[in-house]
N, C-alpha and C positions, 0 to 999 in steps of 0.2 A: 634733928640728929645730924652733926656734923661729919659730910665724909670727904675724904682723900682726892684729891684731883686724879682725873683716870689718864695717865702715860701711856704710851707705846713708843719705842723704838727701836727702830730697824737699825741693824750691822750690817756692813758689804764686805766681805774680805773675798781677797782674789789671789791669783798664783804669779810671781815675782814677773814673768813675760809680758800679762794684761793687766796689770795693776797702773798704768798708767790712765786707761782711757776708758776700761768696762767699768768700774763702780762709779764716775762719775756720768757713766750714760747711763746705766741702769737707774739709780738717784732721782737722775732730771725727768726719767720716763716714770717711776713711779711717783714723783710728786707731783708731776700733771694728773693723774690718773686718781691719786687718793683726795686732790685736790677737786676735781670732776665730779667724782661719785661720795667723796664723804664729806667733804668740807661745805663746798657750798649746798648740798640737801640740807646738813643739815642746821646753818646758818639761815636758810631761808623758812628752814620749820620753826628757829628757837633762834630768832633774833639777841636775844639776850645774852646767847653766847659769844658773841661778837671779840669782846674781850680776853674771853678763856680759850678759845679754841685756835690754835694755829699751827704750821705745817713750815720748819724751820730749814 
């Protein structure tokens, strides 16, 4: 049974004063972090996904 590739994304919107410099800090902080705890677990469980799984 064929299914749907599974998405997620995240939005950062901010207030006209910090919109310079808070979404692309927060961004870089949560891509280390989803990058830490979900990507490489679970690349290293299910090699296979090598090619489907990434963190843009």
């Amino acid at each position: 049974m064929p299914l749907l590739p599974l998405t997620r994304t995240f939005a950062l919107t901010a207030r006209e004063y910090i919109r310079h410099f808070v979404p692309s800090d927060v961004a870089a902080a949560l891509k280390s972090i989803l990058q830490e705890t979900i990507a490489m677990p679970a690349l290293t469980r299910c090699p296979f996904l090598k090619n489907a799984l990434t963190l843009l």
